[in-house]
BATOR-961268 format. One record per residue (C-alpha): chain; x, y, z; residue in one letter. Coordinates in Angstrom, 1 decimal. Layout:
# residues N
+------+--------+--------+--------+------+
: unit :      x :      y :      z : code :
+------+--------+--------+--------+------+
:    A :      X :      Y :      Z :    A :
...
+------+--------+--------+--------+------+
//
This chain:
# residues 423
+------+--------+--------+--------+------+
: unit :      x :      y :      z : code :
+------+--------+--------+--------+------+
:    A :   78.6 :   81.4 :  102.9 :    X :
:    A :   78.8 :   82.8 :  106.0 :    X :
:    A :   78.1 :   86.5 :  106.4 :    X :
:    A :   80.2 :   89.1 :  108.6 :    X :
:    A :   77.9 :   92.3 :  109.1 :    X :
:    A :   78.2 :   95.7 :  110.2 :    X :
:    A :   74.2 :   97.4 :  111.2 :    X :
:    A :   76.9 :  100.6 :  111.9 :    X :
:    A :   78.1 :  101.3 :  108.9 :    X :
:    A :   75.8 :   98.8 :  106.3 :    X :
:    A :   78.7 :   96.9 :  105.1 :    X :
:    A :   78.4 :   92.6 :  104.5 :    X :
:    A :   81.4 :   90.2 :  104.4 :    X :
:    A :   80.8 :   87.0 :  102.9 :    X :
:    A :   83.3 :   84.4 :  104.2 :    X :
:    A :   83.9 :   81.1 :  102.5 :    X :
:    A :   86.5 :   78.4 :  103.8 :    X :
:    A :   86.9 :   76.2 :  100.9 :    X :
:    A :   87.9 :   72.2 :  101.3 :    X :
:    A :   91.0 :   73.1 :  100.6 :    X :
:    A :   91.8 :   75.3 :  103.1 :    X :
:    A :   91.5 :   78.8 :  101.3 :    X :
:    A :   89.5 :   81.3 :  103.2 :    X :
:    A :   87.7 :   83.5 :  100.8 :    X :
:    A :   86.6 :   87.1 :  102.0 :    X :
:    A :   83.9 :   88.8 :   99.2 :    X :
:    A :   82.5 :   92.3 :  100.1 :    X :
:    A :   80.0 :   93.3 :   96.6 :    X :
:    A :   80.0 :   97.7 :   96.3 :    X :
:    A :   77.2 :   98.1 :   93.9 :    X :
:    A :   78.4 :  101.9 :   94.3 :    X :
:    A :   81.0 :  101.3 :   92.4 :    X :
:    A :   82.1 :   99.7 :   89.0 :    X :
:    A :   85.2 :   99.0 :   89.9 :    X :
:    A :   86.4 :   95.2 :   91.2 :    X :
:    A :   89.4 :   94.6 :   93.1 :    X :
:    A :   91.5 :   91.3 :   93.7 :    X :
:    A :   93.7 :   90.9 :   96.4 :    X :
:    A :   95.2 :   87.1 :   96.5 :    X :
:    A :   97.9 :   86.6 :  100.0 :    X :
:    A :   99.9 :   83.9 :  101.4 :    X :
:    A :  101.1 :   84.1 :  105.2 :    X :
:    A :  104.9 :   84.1 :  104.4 :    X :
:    A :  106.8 :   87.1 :  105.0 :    X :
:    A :  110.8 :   88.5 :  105.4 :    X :
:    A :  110.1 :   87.2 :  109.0 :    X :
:    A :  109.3 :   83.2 :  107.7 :    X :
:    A :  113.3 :   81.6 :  107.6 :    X :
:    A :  113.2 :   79.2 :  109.6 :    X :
:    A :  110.6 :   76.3 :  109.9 :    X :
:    A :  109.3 :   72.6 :  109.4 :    X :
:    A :  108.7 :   71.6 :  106.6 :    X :
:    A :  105.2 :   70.2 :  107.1 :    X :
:    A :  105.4 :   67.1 :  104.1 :    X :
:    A :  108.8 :   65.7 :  105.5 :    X :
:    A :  109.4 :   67.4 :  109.2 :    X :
:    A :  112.4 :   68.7 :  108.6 :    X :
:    A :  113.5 :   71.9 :  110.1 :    X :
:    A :  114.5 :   74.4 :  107.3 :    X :
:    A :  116.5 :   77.5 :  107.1 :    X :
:    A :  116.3 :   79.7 :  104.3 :    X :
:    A :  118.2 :   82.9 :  103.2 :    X :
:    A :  116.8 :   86.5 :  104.4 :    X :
:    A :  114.7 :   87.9 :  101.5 :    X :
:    A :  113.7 :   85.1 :   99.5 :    X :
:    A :  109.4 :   85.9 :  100.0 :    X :
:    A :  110.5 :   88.7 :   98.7 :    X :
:    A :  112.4 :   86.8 :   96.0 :    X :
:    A :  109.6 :   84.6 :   95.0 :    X :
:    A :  107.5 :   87.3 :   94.8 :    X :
:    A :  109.7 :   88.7 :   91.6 :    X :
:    A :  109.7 :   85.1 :   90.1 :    X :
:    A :  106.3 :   84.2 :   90.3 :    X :
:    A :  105.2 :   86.5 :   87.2 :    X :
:    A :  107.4 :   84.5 :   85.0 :    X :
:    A :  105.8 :   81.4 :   82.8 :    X :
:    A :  107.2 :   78.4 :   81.3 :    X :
:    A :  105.6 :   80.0 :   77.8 :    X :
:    A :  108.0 :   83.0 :   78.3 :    X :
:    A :  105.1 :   85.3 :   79.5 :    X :
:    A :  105.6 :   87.8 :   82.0 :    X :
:    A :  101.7 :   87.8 :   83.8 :    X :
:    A :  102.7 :   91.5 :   85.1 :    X :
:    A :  102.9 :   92.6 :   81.0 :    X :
:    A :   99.7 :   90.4 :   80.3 :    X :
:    A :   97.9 :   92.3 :   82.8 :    X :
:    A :   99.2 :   95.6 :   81.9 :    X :
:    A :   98.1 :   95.1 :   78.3 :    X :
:    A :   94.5 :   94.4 :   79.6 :    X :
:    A :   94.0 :   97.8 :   80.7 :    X :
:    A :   94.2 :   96.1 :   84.4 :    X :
:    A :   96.2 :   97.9 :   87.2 :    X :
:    A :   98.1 :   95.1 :   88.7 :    X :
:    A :  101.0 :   94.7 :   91.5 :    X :
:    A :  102.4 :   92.6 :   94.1 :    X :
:    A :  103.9 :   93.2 :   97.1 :    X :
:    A :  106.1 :   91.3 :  100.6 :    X :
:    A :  105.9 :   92.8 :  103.9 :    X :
:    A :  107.3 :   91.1 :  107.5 :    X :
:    A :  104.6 :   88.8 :  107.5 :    X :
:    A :  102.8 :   88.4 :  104.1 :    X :
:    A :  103.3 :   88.3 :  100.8 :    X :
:    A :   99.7 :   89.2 :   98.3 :    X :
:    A :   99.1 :   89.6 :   94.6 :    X :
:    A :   96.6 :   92.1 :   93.2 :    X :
:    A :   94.8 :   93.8 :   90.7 :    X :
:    A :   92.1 :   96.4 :   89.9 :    X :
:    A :   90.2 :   96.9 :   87.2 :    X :
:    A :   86.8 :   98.1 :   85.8 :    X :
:    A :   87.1 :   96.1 :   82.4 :    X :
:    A :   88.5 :   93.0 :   81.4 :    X :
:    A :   87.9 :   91.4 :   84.9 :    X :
:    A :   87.8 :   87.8 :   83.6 :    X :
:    A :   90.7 :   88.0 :   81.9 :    X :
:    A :   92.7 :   89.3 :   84.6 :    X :
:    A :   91.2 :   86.7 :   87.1 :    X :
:    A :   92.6 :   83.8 :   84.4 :    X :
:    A :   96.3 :   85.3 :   84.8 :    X :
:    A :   96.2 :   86.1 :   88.2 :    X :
:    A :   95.1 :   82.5 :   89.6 :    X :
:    A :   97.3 :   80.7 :   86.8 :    X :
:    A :  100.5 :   82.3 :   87.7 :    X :
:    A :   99.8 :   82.2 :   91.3 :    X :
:    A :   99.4 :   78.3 :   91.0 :    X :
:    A :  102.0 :   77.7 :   88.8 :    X :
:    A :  105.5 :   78.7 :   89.8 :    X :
:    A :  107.8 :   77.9 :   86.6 :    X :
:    A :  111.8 :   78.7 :   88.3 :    X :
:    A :  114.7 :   77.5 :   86.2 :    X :
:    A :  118.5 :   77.8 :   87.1 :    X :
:    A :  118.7 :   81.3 :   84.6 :    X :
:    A :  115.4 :   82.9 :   85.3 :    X :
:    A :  116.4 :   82.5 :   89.2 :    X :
:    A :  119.8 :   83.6 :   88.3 :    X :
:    A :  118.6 :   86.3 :   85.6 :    X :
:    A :  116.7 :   88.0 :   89.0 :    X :
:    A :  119.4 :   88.1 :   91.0 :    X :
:    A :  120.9 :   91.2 :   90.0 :    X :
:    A :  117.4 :   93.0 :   89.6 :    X :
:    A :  116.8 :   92.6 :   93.3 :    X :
:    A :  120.8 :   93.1 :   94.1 :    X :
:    A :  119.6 :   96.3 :   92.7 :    X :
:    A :  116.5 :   96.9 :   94.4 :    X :
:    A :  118.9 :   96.5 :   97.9 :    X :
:    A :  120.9 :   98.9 :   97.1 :    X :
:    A :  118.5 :  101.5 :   96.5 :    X :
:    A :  116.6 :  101.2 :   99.4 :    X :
:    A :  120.2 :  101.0 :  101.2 :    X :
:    A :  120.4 :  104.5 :   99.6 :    X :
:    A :  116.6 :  105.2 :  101.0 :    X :
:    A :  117.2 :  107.4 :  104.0 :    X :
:    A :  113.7 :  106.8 :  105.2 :    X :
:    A :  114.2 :  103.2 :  104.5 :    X :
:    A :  117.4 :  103.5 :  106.7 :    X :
:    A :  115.6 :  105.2 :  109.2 :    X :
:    A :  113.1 :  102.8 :  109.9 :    X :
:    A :  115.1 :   99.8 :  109.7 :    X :
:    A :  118.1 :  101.6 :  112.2 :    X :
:    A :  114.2 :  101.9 :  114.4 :    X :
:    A :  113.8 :   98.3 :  114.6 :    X :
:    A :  117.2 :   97.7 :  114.8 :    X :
:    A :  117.1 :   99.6 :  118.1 :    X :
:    A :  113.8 :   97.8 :  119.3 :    X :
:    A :  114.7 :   94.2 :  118.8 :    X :
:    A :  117.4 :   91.8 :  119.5 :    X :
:    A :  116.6 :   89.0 :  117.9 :    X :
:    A :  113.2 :   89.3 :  115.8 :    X :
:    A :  113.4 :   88.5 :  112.7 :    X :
:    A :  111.5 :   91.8 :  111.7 :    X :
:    A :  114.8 :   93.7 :  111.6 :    X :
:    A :  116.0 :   91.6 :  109.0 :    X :
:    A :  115.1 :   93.7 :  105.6 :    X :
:    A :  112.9 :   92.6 :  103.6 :    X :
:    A :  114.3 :   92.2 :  100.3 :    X :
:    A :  117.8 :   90.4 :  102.6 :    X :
:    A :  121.2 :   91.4 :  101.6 :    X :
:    A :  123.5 :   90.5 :   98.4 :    X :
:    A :  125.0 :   87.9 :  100.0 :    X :
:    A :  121.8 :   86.3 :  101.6 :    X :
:    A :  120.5 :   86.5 :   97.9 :    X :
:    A :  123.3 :   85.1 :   96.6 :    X :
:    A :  122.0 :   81.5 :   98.5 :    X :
:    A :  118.7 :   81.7 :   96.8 :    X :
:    A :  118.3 :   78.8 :   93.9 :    X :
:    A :  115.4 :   77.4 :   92.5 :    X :
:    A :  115.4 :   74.5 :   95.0 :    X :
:    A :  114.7 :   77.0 :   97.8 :    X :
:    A :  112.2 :   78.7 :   95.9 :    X :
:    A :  110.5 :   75.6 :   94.9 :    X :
:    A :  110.7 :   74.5 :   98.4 :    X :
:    A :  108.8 :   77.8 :  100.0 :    X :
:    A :  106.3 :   78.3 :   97.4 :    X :
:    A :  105.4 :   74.5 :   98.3 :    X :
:    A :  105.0 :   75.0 :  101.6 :    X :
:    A :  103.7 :   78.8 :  102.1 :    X :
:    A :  101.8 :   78.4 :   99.1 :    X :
:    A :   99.3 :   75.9 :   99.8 :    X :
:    A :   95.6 :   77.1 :   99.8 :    X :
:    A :   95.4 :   76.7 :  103.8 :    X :
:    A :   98.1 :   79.4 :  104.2 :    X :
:    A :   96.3 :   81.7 :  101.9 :    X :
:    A :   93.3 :   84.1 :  101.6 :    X :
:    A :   91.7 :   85.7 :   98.7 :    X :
:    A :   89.4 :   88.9 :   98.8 :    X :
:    A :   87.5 :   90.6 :   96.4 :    X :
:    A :   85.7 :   94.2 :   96.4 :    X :
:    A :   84.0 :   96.0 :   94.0 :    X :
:    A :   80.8 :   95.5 :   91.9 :    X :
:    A :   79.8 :   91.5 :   91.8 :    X :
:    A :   77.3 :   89.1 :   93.5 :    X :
:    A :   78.8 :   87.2 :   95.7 :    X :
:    A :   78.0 :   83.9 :   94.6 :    X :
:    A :   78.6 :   84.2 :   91.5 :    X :
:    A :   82.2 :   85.4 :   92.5 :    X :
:    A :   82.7 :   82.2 :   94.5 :    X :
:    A :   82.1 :   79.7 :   92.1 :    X :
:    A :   84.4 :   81.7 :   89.2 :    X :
:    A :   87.2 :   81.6 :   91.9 :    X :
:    A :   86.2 :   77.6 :   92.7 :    X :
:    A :   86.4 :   77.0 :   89.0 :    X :
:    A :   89.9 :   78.5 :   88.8 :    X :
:    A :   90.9 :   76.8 :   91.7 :    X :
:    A :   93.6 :   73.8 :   91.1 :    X :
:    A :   92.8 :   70.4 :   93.6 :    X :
:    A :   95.5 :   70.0 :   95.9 :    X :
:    A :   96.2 :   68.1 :   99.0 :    X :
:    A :   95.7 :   69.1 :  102.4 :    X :
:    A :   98.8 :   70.0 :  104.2 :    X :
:    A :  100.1 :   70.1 :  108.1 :    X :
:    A :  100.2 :   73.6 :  109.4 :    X :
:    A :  103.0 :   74.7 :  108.8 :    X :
:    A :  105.2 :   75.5 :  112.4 :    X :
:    A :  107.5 :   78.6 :  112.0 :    X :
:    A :  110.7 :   78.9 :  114.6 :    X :
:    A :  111.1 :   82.6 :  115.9 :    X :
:    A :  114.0 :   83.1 :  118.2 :    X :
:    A :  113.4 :   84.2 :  121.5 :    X :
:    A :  113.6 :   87.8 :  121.8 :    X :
:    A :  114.5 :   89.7 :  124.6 :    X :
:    A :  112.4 :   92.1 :  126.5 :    X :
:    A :  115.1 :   95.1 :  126.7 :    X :
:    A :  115.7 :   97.4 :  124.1 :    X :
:    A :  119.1 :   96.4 :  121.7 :    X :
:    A :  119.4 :   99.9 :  122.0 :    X :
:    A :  118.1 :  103.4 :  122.7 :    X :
:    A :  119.5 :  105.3 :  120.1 :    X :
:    A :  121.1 :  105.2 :  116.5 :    X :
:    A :  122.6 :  107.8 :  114.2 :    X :
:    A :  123.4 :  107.3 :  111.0 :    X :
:    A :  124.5 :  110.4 :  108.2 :    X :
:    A :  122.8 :  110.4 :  104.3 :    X :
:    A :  122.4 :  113.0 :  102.0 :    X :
:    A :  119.4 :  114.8 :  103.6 :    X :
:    A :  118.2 :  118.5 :  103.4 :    X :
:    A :  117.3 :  118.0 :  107.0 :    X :
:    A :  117.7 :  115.4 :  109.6 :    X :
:    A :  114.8 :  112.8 :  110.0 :    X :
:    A :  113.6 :  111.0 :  112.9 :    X :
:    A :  112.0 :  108.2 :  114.3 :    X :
:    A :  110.8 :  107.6 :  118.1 :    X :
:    A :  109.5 :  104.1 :  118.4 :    X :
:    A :  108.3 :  102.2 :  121.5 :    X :
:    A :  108.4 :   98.3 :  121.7 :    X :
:    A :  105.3 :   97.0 :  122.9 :    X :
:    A :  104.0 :   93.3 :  124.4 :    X :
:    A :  102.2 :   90.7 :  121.6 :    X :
:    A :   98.9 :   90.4 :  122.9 :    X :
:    A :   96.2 :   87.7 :  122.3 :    X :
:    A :   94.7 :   88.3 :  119.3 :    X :
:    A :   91.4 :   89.4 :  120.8 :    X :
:    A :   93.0 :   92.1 :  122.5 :    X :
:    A :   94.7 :   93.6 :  119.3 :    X :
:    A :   92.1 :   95.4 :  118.2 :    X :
:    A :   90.9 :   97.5 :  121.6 :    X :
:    A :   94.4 :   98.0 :  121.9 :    X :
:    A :   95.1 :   99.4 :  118.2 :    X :
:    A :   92.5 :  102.0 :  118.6 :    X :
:    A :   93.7 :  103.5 :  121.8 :    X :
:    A :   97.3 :  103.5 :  120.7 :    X :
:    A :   95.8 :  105.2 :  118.0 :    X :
:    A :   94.2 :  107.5 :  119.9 :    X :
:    A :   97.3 :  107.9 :  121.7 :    X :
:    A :   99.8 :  108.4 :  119.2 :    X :
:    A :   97.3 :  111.5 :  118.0 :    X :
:    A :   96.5 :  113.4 :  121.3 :    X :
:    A :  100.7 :  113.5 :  122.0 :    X :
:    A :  101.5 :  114.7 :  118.9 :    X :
:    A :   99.1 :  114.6 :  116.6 :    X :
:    A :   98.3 :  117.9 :  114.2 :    X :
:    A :   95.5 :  118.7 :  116.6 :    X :
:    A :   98.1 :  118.5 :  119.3 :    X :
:    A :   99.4 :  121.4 :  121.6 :    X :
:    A :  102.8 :  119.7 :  121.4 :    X :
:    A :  102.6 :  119.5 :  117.5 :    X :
:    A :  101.5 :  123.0 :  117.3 :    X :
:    A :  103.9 :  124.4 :  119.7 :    X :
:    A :  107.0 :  122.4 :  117.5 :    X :
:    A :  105.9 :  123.4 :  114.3 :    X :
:    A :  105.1 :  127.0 :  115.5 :    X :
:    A :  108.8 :  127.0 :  116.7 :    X :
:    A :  110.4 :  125.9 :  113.4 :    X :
:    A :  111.3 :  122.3 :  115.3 :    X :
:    A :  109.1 :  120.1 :  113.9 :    X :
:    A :  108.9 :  120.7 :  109.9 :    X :
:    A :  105.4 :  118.8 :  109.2 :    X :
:    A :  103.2 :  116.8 :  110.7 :    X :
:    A :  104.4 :  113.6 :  112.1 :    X :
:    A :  103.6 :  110.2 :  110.2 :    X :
:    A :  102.0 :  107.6 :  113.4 :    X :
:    A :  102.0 :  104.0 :  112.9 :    X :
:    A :  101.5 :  101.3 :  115.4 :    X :
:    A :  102.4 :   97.7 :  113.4 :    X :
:    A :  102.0 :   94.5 :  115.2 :    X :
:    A :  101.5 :   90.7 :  114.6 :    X :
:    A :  102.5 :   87.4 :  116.3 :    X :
:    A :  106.0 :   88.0 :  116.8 :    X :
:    A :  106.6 :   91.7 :  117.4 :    X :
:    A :  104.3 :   94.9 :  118.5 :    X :
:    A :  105.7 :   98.8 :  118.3 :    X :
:    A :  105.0 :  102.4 :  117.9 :    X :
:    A :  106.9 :  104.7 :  115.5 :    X :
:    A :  106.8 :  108.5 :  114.8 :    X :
:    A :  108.3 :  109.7 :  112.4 :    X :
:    A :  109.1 :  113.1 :  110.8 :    X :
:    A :  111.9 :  115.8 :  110.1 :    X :
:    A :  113.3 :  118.0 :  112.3 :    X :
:    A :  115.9 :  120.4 :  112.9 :    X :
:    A :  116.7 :  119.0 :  116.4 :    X :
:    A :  115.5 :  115.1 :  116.7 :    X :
:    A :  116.8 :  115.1 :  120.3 :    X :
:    A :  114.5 :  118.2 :  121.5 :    X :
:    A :  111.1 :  116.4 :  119.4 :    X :
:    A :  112.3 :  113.1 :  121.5 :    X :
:    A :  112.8 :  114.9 :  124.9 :    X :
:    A :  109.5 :  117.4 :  124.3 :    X :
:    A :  107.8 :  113.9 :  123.5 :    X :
:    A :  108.6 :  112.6 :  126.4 :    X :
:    A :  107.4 :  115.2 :  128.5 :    X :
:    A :  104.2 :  115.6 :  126.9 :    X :
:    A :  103.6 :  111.7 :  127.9 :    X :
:    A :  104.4 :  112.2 :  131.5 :    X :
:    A :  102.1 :  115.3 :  131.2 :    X :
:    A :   99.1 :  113.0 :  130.4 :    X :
:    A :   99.9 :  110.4 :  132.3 :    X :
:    A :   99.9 :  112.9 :  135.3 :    X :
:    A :   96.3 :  114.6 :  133.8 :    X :
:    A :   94.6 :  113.1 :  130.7 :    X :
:    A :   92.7 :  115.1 :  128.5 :    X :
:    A :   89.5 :  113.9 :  128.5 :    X :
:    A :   88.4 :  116.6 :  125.9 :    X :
:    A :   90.8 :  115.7 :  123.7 :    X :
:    A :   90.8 :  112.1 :  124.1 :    X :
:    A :   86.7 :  112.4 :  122.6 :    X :
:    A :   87.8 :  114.7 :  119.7 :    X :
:    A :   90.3 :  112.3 :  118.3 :    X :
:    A :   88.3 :  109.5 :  119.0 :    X :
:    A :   85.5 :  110.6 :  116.8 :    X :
:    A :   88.6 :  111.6 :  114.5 :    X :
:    A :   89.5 :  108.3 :  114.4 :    X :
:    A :   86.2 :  106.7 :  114.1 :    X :
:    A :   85.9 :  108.7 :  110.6 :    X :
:    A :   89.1 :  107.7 :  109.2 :    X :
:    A :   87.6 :  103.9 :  109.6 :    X :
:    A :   84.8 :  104.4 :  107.5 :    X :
:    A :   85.7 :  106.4 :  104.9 :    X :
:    A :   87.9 :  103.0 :  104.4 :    X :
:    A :   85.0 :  101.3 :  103.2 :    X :
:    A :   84.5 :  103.7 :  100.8 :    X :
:    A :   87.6 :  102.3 :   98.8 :    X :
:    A :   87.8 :   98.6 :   97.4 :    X :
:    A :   91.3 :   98.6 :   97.3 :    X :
:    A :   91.6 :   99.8 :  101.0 :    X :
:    A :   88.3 :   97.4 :  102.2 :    X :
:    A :   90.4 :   94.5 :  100.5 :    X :
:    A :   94.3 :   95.3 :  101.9 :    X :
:    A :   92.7 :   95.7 :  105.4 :    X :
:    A :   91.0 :   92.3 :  105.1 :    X :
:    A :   93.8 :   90.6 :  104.2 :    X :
:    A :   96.3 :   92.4 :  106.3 :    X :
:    A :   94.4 :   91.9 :  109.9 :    X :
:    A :   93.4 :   88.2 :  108.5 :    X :
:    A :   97.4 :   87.7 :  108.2 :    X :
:    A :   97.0 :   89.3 :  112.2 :    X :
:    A :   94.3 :   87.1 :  113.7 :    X :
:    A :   91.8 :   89.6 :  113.9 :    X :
:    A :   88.5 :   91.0 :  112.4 :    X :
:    A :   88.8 :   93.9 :  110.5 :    X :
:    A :   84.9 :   95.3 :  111.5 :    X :
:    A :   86.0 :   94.3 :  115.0 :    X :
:    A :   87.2 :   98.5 :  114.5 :    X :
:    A :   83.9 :   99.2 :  114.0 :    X :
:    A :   82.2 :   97.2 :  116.4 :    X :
:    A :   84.7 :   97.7 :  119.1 :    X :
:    A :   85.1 :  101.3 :  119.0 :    X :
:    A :   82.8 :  102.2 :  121.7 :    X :
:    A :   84.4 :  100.3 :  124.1 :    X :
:    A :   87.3 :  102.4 :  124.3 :    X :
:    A :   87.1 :  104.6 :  127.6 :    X :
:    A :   89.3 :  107.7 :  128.8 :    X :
:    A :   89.9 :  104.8 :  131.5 :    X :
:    A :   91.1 :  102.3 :  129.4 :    X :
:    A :   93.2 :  104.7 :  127.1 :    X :
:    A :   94.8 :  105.9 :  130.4 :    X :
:    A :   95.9 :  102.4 :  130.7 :    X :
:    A :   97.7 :  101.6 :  127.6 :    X :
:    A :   98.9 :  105.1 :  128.0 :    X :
:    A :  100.8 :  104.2 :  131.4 :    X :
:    A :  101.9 :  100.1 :  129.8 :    X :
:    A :  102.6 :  101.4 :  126.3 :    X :
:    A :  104.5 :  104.9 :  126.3 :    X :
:    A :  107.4 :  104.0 :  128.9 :    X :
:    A :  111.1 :  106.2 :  128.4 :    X :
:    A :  112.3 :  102.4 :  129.3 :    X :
:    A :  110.9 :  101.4 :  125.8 :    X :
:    A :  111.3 :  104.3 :  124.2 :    X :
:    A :  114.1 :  104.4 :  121.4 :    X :
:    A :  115.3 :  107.2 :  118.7 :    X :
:    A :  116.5 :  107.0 :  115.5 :    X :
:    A :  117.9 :  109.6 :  113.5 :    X :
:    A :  119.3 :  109.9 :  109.9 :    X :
:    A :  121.4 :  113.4 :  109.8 :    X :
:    A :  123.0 :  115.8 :  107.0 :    X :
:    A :  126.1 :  114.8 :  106.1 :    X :
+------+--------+--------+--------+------+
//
C-alpha cells in the first residue's frame, strides 16, 4: 500500500487502488476503539445526463434519482431492510446524496464484522422490482415536500438559484414529484450499473485496525467485476453572469433569514486547496465572530448570531455563502459589502494571522474524529484533491496571496442575496 503522511500532525493514510478500480483510503487510530466505514460512489443530483460507458449512448435521467437509489439500495431480494439489520447490531449506520456524491456508512465499536457483511452485500447487490420502486415513491414525494416546507432549505436553494443559470447544482437534490414520477426500475438499474462500478467508487475506513489486515477483509468482500470505460458526464454550459442578484421568498419564520453568496471560477484541482483556505480565511476576517463587522451587527441587534461560512466547490461549480438571521438582510448585505471594499483598500494583516492560526486548529482537531477524518477523505477525493494537502499547504498562504483571492473572489458583480422573510 502506498502511504500518505503527515510529519505535522503524525497522521498515515494508506492508499490502495485495487484491480478493479476501487481506491481504498485506511487511516488506523489506536486512540480510539471506535471503527468507522464510509463506502461512496461519484454520482450526485448533478449526474443526469451522460454516456453510458458499455453501449455509448447518451442518457438522460430524471432530477433526483442518486438520491432515489440511495433509498432503494437498503432493500434485499430476502425482504431485509440492511438499515434495520444494522440497527439491530448495535451499529450506527446512514446514507447520504449530495450534488456530487452519493456514500454509505457506519460506525460502531462492536459487531464490526457483521456490519461490514451488510454493508458491502447490499451495496453490491441492488434488488429493485416494479412495487418496491413504486412503494418509494411516495416516501420521497414526502421527503420533497418537507424540505419544500424547509425555509433554510429554501433559502439556500433560492441562493444557487441566483448564482447559476444552467448548473445542474440548482436542481434539488431529492428532484421534484414529477421528475420522480419518471423514475422505474430500468433507470435505477441502469445508474447503479454505471455509477456503481468499483472505478467510480472509494472506500475509507478509520478507527482502531491494522491496515492490512483491513485490506484483505474488504478484498475478500469484494465481488469480481469487469472493468468499465470512464464514464463521461455532459454539464451544460453555464454562463458567467449571475441569473440573478436577488430573491425573496415569504415562509413562516420568527425572523427573516439570509444568504449572501458569491460565484466563484472552477479552478484546477491543484489550486483548490490554497484557494479553500484563504476563502476561508476570508469568509472569517469579514464577518466572522472575531470580526469588527460581526461585533458591531450583533451589538446593534442586526445580526441575531453568528453567521454560518461555507465555501463549496467541485468540477462544475465553485461559491461562497453566508448565512444567518437578521432583522434587516439588506443592511447585513450592504454593511458586507463595505467591509470588503474596506479590506481590499487596507488588509488586516493582524487579523489575517489570528484567523489563520484559527483555522489551522479547526483542521486538526479533525483528525481527532474517525467519522470527520473519513467524510473529509471521501468528500475532497470526490473533488480531486488531498485532504492533508490542508495541512501541508497551510503555510503557503500569505497576507499577499489572501489579498488576491480577496480582490478575484468577493466582487458586488458576483455577489447575490437571498432572503426568506415573515410572512
Amino acid at each position: 500500500m502506498k502511504v500518505i503522511e503527515s510529519l505535522t500532525i503524525k497522521e498515515k493514510i494508506y492508499v490502495e487502488k485495487l484491480e478493479n478500480g476501487l481506491t481504498v483510503m485506511l487511516v488506523p487510530k489506536k486512540t480510539t476503539n471506535k471503527k468507522y466505514v464510509i463506502w461512496g460512489t461519484h454520482f450526485g443530483s448533478i449526474d443526469n445526463h451522460f454516456i453510458e460507458p458499455q453501449t455509448k449512448q447518451e442518457i438522460y435521467v430524471p432530477d433526483g434519482v442518486a438520491h432515489y437509489l440511495e433509498h432503494k439500495m437498503f432493500e434485499q431480494e430476502n425482504g431485509r431492510n440492511s438499515l434495520d439489520v444494522l440497527m439491530s447490531l448495535g451499529v450506527d449506520a446512514n446514507a447520504y446524496t449530495t450534488n456530487n456524491h452519493t456514500a454509505y456508512l457506519f460506525e460502531t465499536t462492536e459487531h464490526f464484522m457483521e456490519a461490514l457483511d451488510e454493508l458491502m452485500d447490499y451495496v453490491q447487490h441492488p434488488y429493485f422490482t416494479d412495487e418496491n420502486v413504486e412503494k418509494e415513491r411516495g416516501i420521497i414525494g414526502q421527503e420533497i415536500g418537507m424540505y419544500d416546507d424547509d425555509p433554510g432549505w429554501q433559502l439556500y436553494m433560492n441562493a444557487l438559484d441566483c448564482m447559476y443559470n444552467q448548473n445542474a447544482v440548482k436542481i434539488d437534490i431529492a428532484g421534484t414529484v414529477e421528475s420522480i414520477s419518471k423514475i422505474d426500475k430500468d433507470v435505477l438499474y441502469k445508474c447503479y450499473n454505471t455509477f456503481y462500478h468499483p472505478s467510480n467508487m472509494i472506500f475509507v475506513a478509520s478507527g482502531n485496525f491494522e491496515p492490512e489486515e483491513m485490506l484483505q477483509e474488504i478484498k475478500n468482500r469484494l465481488i469480481n467485476k469487469q472493468t468499465q470505460a470512464d464514464i463521461k458526464r455532459l454539464y451544460p454550459e453555464e454562463e458567467e453572469p449571475l441569473h440573478m442578484q436577488y430573491k425573496e421568498t415569504e415562509m413562516d419564520v420568527s425572523k427573516p433569514i439570509f444568504a449572501i453568496g458569491f460565484k466563484d471560477k472552477v479552478v484546477p484541482e491543484e489550486a483548490r486547496v490554497k484557494r479553500h483556505i484563504a476563502i476561508e480565511i476570508l469568509m472569517n476576517m469579514l464577518i466572522g465572530k472575531s470580526s469588527n463587522l460581526y461585533q458591531k451587527l450583533y451589538e446593534e441587534g442586526t445580526l441575531l448570531a453568528q453567521p454560518d461560512l461555507d465555501y463549496e466547490f467541485s468540477d462544475t461549480y465553485a461559491h461562497v455563502l453566508m448565512s444567518g438571521q437578521s432583522n434587516n438582510p439588506k443592511k447585513i448585505h450592504e454593511e458586507l459589502l463595505k467591509e470588503i471594499k474596506k479590506q481590499k483598500e487596507n488588509f488586516d494583516i493582524k487579523h489575517f494571522e489570528r484567523i489563520k492560526k484559527k483555522i489551522y486548529g479547526d483542521y486538526v482537531i479533525e483528525y481527532n474524529n474517525v467519522a470527520d477524518i473519513s467524510r473529509m477523505l471521501l468528500s475532497d477525493y470526490f473533488k480531486g484533491i488531498n485532504s492533508l494537502d490542508y495541512i501541508e499547504q497551510y503555510n503557503s498562504i500569505t497576507p499577499e496571496f489572501t489579498k488576491q483571492i480577496l480582490d478575484e473572489v468577493f466582487d458586488e458583480k458576483k455577489c447575490i442575496l437571498s432572503v426568506v422573510k415573515t410572512k
